[in-house]
C-alpha positions in Angstrom: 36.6 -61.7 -13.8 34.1 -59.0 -14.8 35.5 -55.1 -14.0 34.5 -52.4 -14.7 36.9 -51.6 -17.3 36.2 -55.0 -19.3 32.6 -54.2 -19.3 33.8 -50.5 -20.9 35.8 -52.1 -23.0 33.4 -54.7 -24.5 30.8 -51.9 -24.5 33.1 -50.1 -27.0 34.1 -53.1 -29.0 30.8 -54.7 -29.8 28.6 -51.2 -29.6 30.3 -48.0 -29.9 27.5 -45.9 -31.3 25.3 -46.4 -28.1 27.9 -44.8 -25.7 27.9 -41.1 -25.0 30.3 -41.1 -22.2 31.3 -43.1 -18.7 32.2 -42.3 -15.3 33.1 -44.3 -12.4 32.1 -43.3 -8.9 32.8 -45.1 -5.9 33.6 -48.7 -8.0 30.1 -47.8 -9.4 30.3 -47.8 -13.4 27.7 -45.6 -15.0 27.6 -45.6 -18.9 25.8 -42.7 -20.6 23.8 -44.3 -23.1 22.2 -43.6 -26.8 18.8 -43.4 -26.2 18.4 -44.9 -29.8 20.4 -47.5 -29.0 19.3 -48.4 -25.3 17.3 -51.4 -26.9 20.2 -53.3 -28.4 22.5 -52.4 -25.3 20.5 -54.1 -22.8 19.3 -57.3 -25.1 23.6 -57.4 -25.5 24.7 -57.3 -22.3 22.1 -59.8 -21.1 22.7 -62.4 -23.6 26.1 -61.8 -24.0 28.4 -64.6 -21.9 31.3 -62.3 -21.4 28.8 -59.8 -19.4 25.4 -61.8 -18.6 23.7 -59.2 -17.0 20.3 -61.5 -17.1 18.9 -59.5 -13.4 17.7 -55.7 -13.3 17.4 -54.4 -10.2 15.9 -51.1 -10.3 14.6 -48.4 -12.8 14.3 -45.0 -12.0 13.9 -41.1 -13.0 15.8 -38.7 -12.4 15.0 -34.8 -12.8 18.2 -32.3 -13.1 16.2 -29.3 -13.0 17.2 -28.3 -9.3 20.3 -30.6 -9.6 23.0 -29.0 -6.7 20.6 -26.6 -4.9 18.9 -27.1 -1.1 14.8 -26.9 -1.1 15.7 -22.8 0.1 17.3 -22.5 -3.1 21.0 -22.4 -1.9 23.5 -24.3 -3.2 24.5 -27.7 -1.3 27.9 -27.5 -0.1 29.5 -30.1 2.5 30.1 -28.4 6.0 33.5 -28.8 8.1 35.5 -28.3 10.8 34.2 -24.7 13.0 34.1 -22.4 9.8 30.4 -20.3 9.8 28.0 -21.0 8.2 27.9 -17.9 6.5 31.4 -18.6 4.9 29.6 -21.2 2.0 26.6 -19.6 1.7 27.6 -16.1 0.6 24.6 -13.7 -0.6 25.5 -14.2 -4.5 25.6 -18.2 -4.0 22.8 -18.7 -5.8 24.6 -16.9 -9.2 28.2 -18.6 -8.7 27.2 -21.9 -8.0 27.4 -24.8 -10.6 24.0 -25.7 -12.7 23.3 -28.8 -14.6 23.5 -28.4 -18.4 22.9 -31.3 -19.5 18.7 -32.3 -20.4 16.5 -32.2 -17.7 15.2 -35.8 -16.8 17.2 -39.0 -17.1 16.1 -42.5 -17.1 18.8 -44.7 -14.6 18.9 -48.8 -15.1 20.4 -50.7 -12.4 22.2 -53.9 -14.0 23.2 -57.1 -12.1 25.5 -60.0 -13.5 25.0 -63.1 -11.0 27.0 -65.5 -13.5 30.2 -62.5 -12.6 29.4 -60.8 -9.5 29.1 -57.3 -11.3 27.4 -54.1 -11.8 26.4 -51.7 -14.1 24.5 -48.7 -14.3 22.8 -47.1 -17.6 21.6 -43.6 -17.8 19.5 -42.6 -21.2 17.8 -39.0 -21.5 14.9 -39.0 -23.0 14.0 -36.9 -25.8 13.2 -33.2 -24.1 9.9 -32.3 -26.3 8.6 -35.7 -25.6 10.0 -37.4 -22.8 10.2 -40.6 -24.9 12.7 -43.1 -24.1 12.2 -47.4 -25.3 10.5 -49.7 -22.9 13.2 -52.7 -21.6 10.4 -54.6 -20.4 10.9 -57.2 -23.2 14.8 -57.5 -22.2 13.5 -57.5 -18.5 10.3 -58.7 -16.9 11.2 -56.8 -14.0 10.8 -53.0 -15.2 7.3 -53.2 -16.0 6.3 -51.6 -12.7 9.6 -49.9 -12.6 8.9 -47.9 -15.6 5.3 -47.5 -14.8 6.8 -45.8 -11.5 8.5 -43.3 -13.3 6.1 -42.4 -15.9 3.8 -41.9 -12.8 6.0 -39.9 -10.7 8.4 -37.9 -13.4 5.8 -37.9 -16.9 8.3 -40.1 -19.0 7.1 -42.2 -21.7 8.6 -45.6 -21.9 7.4 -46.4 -25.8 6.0 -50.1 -26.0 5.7 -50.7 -22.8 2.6 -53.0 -22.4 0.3 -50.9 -20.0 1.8 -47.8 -19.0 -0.4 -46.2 -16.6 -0.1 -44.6 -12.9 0.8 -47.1 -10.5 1.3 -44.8 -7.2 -1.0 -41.9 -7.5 -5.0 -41.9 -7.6 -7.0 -41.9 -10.4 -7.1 -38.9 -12.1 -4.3 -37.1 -10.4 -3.0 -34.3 -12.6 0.9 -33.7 -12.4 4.2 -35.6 -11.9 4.9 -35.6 -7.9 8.5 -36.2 -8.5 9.5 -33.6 -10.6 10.9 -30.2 -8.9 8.5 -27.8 -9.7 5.8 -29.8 -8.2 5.0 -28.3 -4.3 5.3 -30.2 -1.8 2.0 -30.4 -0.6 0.1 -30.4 -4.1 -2.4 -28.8 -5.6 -5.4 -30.8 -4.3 -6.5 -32.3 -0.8 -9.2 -35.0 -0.7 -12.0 -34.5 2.4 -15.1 -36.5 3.1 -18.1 -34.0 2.7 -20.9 -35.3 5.0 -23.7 -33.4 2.7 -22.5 -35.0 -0.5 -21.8 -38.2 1.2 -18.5 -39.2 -0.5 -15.0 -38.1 -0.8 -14.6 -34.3 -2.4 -11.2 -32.7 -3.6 -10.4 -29.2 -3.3 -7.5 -27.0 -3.7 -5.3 -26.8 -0.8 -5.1 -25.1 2.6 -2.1 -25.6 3.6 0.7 -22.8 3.0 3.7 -24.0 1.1 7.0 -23.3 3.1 10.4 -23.5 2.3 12.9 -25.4 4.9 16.5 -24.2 4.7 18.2 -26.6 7.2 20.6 -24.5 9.8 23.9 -26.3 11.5 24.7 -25.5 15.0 27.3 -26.6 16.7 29.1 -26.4 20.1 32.1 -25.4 20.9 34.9 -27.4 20.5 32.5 -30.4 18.6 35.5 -30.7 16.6 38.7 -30.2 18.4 39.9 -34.0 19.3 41.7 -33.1 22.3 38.7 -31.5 23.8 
C-alpha cells in the first residue's frame, strides 16, 4: 500500500536534490519541489511501479502576495463562541499579523496513482525575475490547458510548453486577473458604440470598493441549552 510516508520516503531515496521540504495537511502530502528538478520528479513518479502516478488531475497558480489577509486588508482569523468582533481585529492587526515570506507565486500539481489509490501534491516556485518554471506537458497530456490557465490568469511561463497562449481572457487583454494587485473590476470595460458600429473598450466606470465581511449574531446562537 501506497502512504504518504512511503511516497516521502522513495522521494528521498531515488531523488533527494529535488525536495525542499514536505508537509502533510489533512492526509494531503504536499512536497516542496526543486524547480530544476520538477522535470525528472514527475517523469519518476509516473513511471516508477512503486508510485505510478500515470493521472494529473489539476495544475494551478498560486500568488502569496496577500497570503492571510481579508480583501479589507485585515487579517483572517477564525471566529468563535460570543467573543466581539472587535477582540481579533484589533487597530494594529494589520502590523502583528503573520506575512508570507517565502516567493510570491507558486506553481501546485495535483498527482493521482490509480494502480495505489494515492495522492500527491507538488508545489515548485518559479524563478521571481522571470516567472519561469518547466512545462510537464510531455510527462502529462493533461496540463496543456492547465498550464495555459495559469500563464493566462497569474503571468507564469511554463518553458517548452507547445503553445502557451491565453486560454480564458480575450485577445489582447493586458494583465494577469488572478494575481492580487489586479482590481476587481479591471482596468477596461467593452461597450457596443452604435456610431462606430462594433465593440469599443474604454477604461472603467465603475468605482472599485473594498468588502470587509461583518458577523452578527444573536443572542445565545451559541449557548446549547438555549
Amino acid at each position: 500500500m501506497l502512504t504518504n510516508q512511503s511516497i516521502l520516503h522513495w522521494v528521498q531515496d531515488n531523488l533527494p536534490e529535488a525536495l525542499v521540504r514536505h508537509s502533510e495537511h489533512c492526509g494531503q502530502l504536499t512536497l516542496e519541489v526543486n524547480r530544476d528538478k520538477l522535470l525528472d520528479l514527475c517523469y519518476q513518479l509516473r513511471d516508477n511501479a512503486s508510485t505510478s502516478f500515470e493521472q494529473l488531475i489539476a495544475v494551478c497558480g498560486v500568488d502569496y502576495s496577500q497570503y492571510g489577509y481579508s480583501e479589507g486588508g485585515l487579517p483572517i482569523q477564525t471566529f468563535s463562541g460570543q467573543q466581539e468582533l472587535s477582540e481579533y481585529v484589533p487597530e494594529a492587526a494589520q502590523e502583528t499579523a503573520h506575512q508570507w515570506e517565502g516567493p510570491r507565486f507558486a506553481v501546485v500539481y495535483h498527482l493521482l496513482s490509480l494502480i495505489h489509490n494515492a495522492r500527491l501534491q507538488l508545489r515548485a516556485y518559479p524563478d521571481e525575475d522571470s516567472l519561469i518554471v518547466s512545462s510537464v506537458v510531455e510527462v502529462w497530456d493533461s496540463a496543456n490547458w492547465f498550464e495555459r490557465e495559469a500563464f493566462d490568469l497569474y503571468g507564469i511561463i511554463f518553458e517548452g510548453h507547445p503553445d502557451l497562449r491565453r486560454i480564458l481572457t480575450d485577445y489582447g487583454f493586458i494583465g494577469h486577473p488572478f494575481r492580487k494587485d489586479f482590481p476587481l473590476v479591471g482596468h477596461v470595460e467593452m461597450r457596443y458604440d452604435p456610431e462606430k458600429g462594433r465593440v469599443v473598450y474604454q477604461p472603467v466606470t465603475t468605482q472599485p470598493r473594498t468588502l470587509v465581511p461583518k458577523v452578527i449574531r444573536k443572542e445565545g446562537y451559541y449557548d446549547r441549552n438555549s
